[in-house]
GUKOLLUM-445516 format. One line per field, with one value per residue (C-alpha): x, y, z; residue number from 0. Coordinates in nm, 4 decimals. Layout:
# residues N
c1 <- X,... .
c2 <- Y,... .
c3 <- Z,... .
resi <- NUM,... .
This chain:
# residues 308
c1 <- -5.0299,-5.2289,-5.6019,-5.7146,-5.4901,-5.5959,-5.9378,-5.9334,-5.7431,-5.9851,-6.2775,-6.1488,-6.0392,-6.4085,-6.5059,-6.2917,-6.2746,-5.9313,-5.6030,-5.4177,-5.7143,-5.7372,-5.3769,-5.4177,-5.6071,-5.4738,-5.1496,-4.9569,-4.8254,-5.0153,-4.7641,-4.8569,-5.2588,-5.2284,-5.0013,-5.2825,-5.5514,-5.3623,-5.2367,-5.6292,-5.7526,-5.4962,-5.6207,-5.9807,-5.9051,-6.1608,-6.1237,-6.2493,-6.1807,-6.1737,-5.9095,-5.8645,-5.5894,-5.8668,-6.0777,-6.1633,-6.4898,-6.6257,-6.7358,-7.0254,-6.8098,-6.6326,-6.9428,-7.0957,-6.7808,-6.7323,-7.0840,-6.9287,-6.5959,-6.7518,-6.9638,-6.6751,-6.4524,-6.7363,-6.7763,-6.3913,-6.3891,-6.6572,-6.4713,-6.1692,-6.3866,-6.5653,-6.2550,-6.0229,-6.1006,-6.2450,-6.6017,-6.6134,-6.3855,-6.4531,-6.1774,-6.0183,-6.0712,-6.4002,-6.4663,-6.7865,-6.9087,-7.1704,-7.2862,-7.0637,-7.2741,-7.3868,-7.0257,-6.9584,-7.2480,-7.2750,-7.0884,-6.7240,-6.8004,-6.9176,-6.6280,-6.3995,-6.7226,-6.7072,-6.3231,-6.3854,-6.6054,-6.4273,-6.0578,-5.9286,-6.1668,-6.0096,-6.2141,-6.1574,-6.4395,-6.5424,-6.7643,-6.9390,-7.2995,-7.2146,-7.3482,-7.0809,-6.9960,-7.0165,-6.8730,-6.6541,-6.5123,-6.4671,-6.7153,-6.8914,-7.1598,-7.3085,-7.5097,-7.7782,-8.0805,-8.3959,-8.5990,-8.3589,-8.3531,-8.0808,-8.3534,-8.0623,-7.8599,-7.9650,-8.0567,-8.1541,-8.3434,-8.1641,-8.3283,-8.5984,-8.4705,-8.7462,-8.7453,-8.7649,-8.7305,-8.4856,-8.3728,-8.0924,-8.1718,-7.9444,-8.1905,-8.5539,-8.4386,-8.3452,-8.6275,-8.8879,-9.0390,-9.2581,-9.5857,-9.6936,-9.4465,-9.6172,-9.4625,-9.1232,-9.2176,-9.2763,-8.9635,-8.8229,-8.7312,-8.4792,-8.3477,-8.0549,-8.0674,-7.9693,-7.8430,-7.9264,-7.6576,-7.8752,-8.0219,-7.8556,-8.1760,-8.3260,-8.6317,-8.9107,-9.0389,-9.4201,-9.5246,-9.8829,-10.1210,-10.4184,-10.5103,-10.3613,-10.0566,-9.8379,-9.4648,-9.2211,-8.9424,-8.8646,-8.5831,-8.1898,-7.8889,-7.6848,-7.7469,-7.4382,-7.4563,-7.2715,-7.4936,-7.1958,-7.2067,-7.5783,-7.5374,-7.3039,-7.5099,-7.8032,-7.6034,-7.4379,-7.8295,-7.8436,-8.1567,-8.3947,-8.3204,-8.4968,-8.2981,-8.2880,-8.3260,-7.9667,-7.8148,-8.0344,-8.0651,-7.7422,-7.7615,-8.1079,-8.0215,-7.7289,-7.9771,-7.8312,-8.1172,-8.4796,-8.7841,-9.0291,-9.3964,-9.4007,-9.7364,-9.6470,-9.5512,-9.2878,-9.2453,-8.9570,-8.6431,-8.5606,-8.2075,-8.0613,-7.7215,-7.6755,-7.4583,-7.4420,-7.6194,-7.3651,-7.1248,-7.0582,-7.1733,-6.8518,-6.9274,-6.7029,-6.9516,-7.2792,-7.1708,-7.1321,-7.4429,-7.5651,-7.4092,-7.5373,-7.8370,-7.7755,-7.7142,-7.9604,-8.2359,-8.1171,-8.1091,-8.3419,-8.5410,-8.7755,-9.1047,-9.3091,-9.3440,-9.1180,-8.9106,-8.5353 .
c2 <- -0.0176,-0.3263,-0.2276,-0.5632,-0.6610,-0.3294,-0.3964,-0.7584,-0.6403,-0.3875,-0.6223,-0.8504,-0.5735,-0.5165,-0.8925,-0.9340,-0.6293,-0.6951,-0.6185,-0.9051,-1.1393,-0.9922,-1.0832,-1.3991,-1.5243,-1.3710,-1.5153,-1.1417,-0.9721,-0.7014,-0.4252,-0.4961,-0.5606,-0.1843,-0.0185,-0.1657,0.0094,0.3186,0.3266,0.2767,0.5535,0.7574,0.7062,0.7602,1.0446,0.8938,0.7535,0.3720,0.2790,0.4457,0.2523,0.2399,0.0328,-0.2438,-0.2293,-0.1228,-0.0011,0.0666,0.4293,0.5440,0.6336,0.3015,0.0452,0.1411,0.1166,-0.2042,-0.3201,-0.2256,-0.4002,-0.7028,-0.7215,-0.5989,-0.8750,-1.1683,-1.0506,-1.0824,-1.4164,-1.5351,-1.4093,-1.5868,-1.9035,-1.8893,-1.8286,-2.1264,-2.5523,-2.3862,-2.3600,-2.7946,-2.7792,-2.5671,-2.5131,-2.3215,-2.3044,-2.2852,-2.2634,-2.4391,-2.5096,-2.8030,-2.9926,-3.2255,-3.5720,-3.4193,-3.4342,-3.7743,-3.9777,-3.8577,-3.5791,-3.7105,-4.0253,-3.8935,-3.6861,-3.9387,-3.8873,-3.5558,-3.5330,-3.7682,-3.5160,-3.1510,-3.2861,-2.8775,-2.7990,-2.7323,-2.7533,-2.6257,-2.7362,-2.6146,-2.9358,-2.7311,-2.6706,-2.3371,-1.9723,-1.8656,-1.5222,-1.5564,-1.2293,-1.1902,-1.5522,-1.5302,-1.8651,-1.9359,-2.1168,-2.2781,-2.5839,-2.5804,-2.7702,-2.5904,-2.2494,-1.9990,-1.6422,-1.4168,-1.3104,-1.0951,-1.4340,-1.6552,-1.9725,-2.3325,-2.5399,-2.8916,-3.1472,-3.2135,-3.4433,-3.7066,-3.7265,-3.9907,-4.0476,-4.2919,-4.4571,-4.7133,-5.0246,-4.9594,-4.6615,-4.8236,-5.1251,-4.9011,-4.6473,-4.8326,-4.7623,-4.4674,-4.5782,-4.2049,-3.9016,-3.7338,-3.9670,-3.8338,-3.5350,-3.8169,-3.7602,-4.1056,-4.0428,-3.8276,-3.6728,-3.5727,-3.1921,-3.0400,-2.6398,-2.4654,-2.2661,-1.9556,-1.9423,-2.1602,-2.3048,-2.6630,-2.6387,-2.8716,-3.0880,-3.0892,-3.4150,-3.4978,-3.8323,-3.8570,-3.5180,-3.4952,-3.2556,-3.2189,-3.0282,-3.2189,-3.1376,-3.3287,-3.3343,-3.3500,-3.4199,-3.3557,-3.0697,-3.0445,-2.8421,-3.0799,-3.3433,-3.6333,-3.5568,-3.5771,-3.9141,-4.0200,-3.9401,-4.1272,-4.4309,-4.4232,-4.4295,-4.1169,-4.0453,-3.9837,-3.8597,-3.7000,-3.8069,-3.7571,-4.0514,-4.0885,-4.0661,-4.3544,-4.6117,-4.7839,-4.8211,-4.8999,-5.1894,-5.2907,-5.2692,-5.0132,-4.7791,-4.8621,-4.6625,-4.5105,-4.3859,-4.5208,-4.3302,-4.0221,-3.7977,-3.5079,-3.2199,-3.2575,-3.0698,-2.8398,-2.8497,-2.5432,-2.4134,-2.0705,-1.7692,-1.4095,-1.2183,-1.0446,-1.3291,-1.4170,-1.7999,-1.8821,-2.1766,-2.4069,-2.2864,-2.3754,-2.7316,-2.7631,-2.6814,-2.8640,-3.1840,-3.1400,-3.1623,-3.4935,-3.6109,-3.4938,-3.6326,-3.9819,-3.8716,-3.6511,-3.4921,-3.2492,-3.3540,-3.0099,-2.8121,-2.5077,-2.4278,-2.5404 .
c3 <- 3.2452,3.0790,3.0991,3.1087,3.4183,3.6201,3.5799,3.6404,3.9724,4.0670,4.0057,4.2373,4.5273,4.4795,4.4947,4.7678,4.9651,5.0451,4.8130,4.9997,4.9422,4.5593,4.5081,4.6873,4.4129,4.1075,4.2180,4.2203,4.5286,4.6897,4.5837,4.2012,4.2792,4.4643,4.1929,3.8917,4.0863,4.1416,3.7694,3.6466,3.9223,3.7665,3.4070,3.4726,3.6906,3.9943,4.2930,4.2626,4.6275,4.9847,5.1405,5.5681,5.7471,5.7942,5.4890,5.1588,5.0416,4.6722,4.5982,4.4397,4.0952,4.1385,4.1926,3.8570,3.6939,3.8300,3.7207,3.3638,3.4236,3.5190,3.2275,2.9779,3.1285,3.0665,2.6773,2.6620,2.8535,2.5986,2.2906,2.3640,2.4285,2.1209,1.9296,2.0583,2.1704,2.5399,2.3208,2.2906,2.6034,2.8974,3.1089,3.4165,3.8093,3.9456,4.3384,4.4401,4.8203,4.8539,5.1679,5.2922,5.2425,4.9126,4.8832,5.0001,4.8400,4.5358,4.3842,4.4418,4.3534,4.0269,3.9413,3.7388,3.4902,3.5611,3.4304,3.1665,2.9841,3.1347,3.1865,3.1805,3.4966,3.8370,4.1212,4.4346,4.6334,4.9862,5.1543,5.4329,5.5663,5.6640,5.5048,5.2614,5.1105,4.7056,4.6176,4.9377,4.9255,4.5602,4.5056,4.1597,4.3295,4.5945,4.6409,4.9156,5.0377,5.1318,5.0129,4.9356,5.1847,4.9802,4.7066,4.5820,4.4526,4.1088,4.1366,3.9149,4.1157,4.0627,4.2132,4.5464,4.8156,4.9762,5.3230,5.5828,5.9319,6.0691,6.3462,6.4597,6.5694,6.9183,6.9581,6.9522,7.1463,7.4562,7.3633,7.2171,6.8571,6.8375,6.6429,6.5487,6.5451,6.8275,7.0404,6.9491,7.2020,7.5039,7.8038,7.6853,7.3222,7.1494,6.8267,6.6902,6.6162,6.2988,6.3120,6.0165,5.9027,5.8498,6.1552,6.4085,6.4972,6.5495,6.3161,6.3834,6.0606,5.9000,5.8412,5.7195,5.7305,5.5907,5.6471,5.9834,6.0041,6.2592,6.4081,6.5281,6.7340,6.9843,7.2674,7.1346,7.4332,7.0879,6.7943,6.4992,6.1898,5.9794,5.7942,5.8021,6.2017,6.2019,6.0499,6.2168,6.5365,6.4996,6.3705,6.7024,6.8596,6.9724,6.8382,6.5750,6.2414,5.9179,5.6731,5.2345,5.0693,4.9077,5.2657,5.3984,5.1050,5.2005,5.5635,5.5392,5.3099,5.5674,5.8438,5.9926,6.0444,6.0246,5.8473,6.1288,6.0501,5.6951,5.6193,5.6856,5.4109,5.4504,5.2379,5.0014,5.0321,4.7792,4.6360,4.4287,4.3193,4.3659,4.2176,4.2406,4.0266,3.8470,3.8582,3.4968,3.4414,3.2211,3.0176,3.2952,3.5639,3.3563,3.2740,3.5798,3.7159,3.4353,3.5598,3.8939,3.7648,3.5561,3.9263,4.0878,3.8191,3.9515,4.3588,4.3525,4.0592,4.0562,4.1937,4.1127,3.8421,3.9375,3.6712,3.7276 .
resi <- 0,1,2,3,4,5,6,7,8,9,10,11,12,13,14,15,16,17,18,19,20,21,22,23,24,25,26,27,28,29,30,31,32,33,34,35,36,37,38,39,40,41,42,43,44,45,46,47,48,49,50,51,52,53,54,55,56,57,58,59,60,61,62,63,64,65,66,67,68,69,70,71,72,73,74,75,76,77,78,79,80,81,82,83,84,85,86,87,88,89,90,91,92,93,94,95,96,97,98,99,100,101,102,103,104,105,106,107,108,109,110,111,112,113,114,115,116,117,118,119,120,121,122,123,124,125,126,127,128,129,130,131,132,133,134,135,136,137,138,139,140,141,142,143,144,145,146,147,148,149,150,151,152,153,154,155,156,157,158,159,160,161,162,163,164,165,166,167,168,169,170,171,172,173,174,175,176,177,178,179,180,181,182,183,184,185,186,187,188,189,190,191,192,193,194,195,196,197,198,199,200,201,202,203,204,205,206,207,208,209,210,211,212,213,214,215,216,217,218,219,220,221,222,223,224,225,226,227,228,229,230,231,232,233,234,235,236,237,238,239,240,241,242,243,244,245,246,247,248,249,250,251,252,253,254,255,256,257,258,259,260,261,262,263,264,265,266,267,268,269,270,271,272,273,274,275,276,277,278,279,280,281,282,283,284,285,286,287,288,289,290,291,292,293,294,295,296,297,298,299,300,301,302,303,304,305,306,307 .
């Protein structure tokens, strides 16, 4: 039995709490993911796992082993870095979610830079809106707009997206344009609503004038919980929208969508990139991040003083 491939197998049983899904992405069949962990149970003389036909679960002996696997499997990922090119040239897979305009506007766009500078990463990226399971999915990280709920995940804050609320021009001429946002809660006008992932709710949105501060929410005929759909909605005039500034610039500038209540002030949008906690940040996953932020300092730096 080689040590280092049982535990990297049981580590990602754990991770994925599957053995199909484990072998899935070590590339190995499940007969040889199964046999490592059987081999390494027999060696340590403990049961790691408590397997059922329809799922796996950790055992008390075998989640604070794992905590020392994990840990023992970063400090010999980092020795083998800082021994070979990988230390001036980070390289290997890395599976990252982000939104999907995120996605569209900015980030892919930027990659050729990207791959100029880390030509040995591979990334598989997920371009979703939707909650995602780190440890379950096997994802290094996660890009997400908005104040974080998981308190049990790490987190850099990247970057704090300005808000604004738009409209097309189809819209206001059949609907008029609202002078104040209040009026967005009159019969005749409508928004397009965005579902938050974590809650599947419309939220309404704070704005504040001149020390008057209101909720909006206003009426939808459509929600979505995809921001290119959301878009793409209230291009098409069917309704209101609050949108980040690096999603409106252009089609403001094409005339596409026009700027409503220009004095009042929304509260930015936070924007982080999250990770497990005891997810190793490899030194492909933190240049990453770290370029992320580069971005984000041109679409949408920090505008408080929280550290990042």
């Amino acid at each position: 039995m080689d040590r280092f491939d049982a535990m990297q197998a049981f580590a990602r049983v754990v991770e994925a709490g599957s053995f199909t899904k484990a072998a899935e992405t070590l590339h190995m069949s499940k007969t040889s993911v199964t046999q490592l962990v059987q081999q390494l149970e027999a060696r340590l003389r403990v049961r790691l796992l408590n397997r059922t036909t329809r799922k796996v679960n950790v055992t008390a002996d075998g989640a604070a082993y794992y905590e020392r696997v994990v840990r023992l499997l970063a400090d010999m990922d980092d020795a083998e870095t800082s021994l070979s090119s990988a230390s001036a040239q980070p390289r290997g897979r890395l599976r990252v979610d982000v939104p999907s305009p995120l996605a569209r506007m900015v980030l892919v766009p930027a990659l050729p830079a990207f791959y100029d500078r880390y030509p040995d990463i591979q990334l598989d990226m997920g371009v979703s809106d939707r909650m995602v399971d780190l440890i379950g999915e096997h994802v290094d990280c996660v890009v997400r707009g908005g104040e974080l709920t998981n308190q049990s995940l790490m987190a850099r804050h990247v970057g704090d997206l300005r808000l604004g609320v738009y409209a097309a021009p189809g819209y206001l001429a059949r609907a008029g344009t609202p002078l104040h946002p209040q009026e967005l809660e009159d019969t005749h006008h409508r928004i397009v609503g965005f579902r938050w992932a974590r809650t599947g709710k419309v939220f309404p949105y704070a704005m504040h004038c001149n020390g008057e501060r209101i909720n909006v929410l206003g009426r939808y005929v459509l929600a979505v919980d995809d921001g290119n759909a959301y878009l793409a909605a209230g291009l098409a005039g069917l309704g209101v929208l609050w949108l980040p500034d690096y999603m409106s610039r252009g089609h403001l500038e094409r005339g596409e969508l026009v700027r409503l209540f220009e004095p009042w002030q929304l509260e930015p949008m936070p924007l982080y990139v999250a990770f497990a906690p005891n997810r190793h940040v490899s030194a492909k996953l933190r240049v990453f991040i770290d370029w992320i932020a580069e971005l984000m300092a041109e679409h949408g730096p920090v505008m408080d003083p929280r550290a990042s």
